[in-house]
Every structure is written in structure tokens, then in C-alpha cells.
N, C-alpha and C positions, 0 to 999 in steps of 0.2 A: 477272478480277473488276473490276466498276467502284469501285469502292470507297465506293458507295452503301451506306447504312445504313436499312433501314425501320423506321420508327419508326410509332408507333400513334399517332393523332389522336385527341386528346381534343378533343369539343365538350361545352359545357357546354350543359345544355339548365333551362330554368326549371321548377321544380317546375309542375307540372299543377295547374292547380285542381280541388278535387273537384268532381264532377257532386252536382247538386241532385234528392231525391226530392221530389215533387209530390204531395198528396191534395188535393182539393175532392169538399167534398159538399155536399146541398141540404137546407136545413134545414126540416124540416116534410114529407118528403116521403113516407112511410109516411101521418102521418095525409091527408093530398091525395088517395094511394091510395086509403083507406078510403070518403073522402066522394065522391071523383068516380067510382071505378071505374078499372078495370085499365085499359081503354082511353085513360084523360088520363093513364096513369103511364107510357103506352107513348109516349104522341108528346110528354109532358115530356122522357123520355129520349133521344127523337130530335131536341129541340132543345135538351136540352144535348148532346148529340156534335153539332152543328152551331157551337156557339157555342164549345166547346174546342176544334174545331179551327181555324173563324178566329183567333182569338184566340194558340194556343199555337204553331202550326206557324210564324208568321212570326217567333215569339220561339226558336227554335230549340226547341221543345220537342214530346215523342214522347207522346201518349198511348202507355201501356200495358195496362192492364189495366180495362177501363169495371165496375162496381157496381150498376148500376142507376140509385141517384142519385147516383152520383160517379164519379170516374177519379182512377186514378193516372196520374202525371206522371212522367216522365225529361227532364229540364236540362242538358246540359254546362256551363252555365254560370249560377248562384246568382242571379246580378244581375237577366237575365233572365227566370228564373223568377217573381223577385218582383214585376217591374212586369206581366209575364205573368197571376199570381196578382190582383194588383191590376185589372187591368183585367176581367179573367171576371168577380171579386163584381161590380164595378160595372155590368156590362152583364145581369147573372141577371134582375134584375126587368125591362129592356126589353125581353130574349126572353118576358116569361112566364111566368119560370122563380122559385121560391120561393129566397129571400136562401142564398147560398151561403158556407159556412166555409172556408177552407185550412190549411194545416198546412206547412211545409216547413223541410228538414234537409239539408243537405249532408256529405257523406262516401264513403268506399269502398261500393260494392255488386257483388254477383257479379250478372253477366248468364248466364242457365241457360235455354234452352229457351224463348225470346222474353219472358220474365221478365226481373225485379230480385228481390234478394233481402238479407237483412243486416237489421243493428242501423239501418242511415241508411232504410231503406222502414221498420222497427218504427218510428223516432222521428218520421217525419215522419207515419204516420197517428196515430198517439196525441199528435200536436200538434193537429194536425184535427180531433181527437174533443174537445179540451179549446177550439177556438177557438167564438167566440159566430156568430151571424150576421152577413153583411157583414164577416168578422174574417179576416185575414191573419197570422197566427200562424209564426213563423221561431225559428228557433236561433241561437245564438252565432255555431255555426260558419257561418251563412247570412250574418251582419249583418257577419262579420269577410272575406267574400268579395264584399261589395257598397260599392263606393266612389265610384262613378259621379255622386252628391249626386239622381239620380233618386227616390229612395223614403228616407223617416227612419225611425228606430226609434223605438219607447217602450219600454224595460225595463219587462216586469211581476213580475219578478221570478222566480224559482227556485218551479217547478209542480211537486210530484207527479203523473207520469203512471202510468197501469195499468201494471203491468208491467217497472215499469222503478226501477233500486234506487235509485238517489240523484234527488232533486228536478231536473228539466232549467231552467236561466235560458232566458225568451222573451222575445219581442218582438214587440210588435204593429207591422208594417209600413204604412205611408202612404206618399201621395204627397208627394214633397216642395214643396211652395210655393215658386211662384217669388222668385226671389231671395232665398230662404233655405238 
């Protein structure tokens, strides 16, 4: 025997930040349908998947699932997401494209069959569905994973969303002004 003992290494690894779910959608775009016809609903749609994917892929972000007028978003990282989010509404009207809303919520999600799935994909589209035009709309848990001094919050306060049993606190996300 060497008189060698194997011991187990312990490394301490830093908790993971949760990945951020993504919705944006285009507002007004059902009635756009109606006045122009299928054929301007079809090549709105193909420039916004042209302008989500500039936009998202260099922020580390994966379209998932496109809507017609919208897509969801998958974030590894919140921070991201949100200057990500910021920068799409601002660029919707230079494509062409009718003022765009977002939503976003970080937490746990199961990945199933090229999907997301969970309570963080339910909150982050019914933040979506509550945000105005040109609105960036986040969670708690979005604003407590972004520290970068890139983008500010505004608390609006504790929202009744559909569906969902207690009032969620939001925040409307901006860019941060320089030197502020």
C-alpha cells in the first residue's frame, strides 16, 4: 500500500443564473392584416424574423417558436435579453414593421422536443400581453439578474396578469443614459 488516501474534490461552482424567456409581438398587426391583405402580413413576417435574428443571435439569444406577429425568445442570460428586447422595439418602425411590445421573465424552464415550457414561458408572455407599444416590460426576477448599469427600471408596480394568482411587480426596462 502507498499509504495514499483518496479524498473527493469538492469545487464550488457559482449558482447558474436563470435563462431569461423572451416574447415580442407587433402591435396592430391582425388589424394591418385586414387593411392590406395576407400578402403584407406575409413579408411583415419575414421582416421581422429578419430583424429578430440580427438583433437577437449576437445577444446570445435563440428564437423559438415564431407566431406570426411575434416570437418567443430563449436568453441564457436576463441582462442580455433586455438590451436585446430594447434594441428590436427601437429598430420595429425602421424595418417597417408596426411598434413592437415585449415581455420578459427569468427562471427555471423544461426544454421538451425543441420547446421551452413552464411557469417563466406562462409569465413572460402575459407580461407581453400586458406591455403597451414600444414597451419592454420585465420581472423582478429579470431586474434582480441585470447589473451591468446598461438598461434602468421603472417600477410599475404589482399587475394582475390572466391567469396567474397573485399580482406579478414589473418594470418597465430603458436604456440607461449616459453617465447615469
Amino acid at each position: 500500500m502507498s499509504g495514499r488516501t483518496d479524498q473527493a474534490v469538492v469545487t464550488e461552482r457559482r449558482p447558474q443564473r436563470p435563462p431569461a424567456m423572451c416574447f415580442l409581438d407587433l402591435a396592430g398587426y391582425t388589424r394591418l392584416t385586414e387593411e392590406r391583405g395576407d400578402r403584407a402580413a406575409a413579408a411583415l413576417a419575414t421582416s421581422l424574423a429578419d430583424l429578430v435574428e440580427q438583433v437577437s443571435l449576437p445577444h446570445g439569444g435563440q428564437p423559438v417558436k415564431w407566431l406570426g406577429d411575434g416570437v418567443m425568445f430563449h436568453f441564457r442570460r436576463p441582462g442580455q435579453a433586455v438590451v436585446a428586447a430594447l434594441e428590436m422595439v427601437e429598430r420595429t418602425p425602421q424595418a417597417g414593421l408596426p411598434p413592437a411590445h415585449v415581455g420578459l421573465h427569468a427562471g427555471p424552464v423544461v426544454f421538451q422536443d425543441g420547446d421551452y415550457f413552464g411557469r417563466t414561458v406562462n409569465l413572460a408572455a402575459r407580461i407581453a400581453g400586458h406591455a403597451g407599444p414600444g414597451q419592454v416590460l420585465v420581472s423582478d426576477q429579470v431586474v434582480a439578474e441585470c447589473g451591468d448599469g446598461r438598461v434602468a427600471f421603472e417600477p410599475i408596480g404589482p399587475v394582475p396578469l390572466r391567469g396567474v394568482a397573485d399580482p406579478v411587480p414589473l418594470h418597465r426596462a430603458t436604456r440607461q443614459a449616459p453617465g447615469g
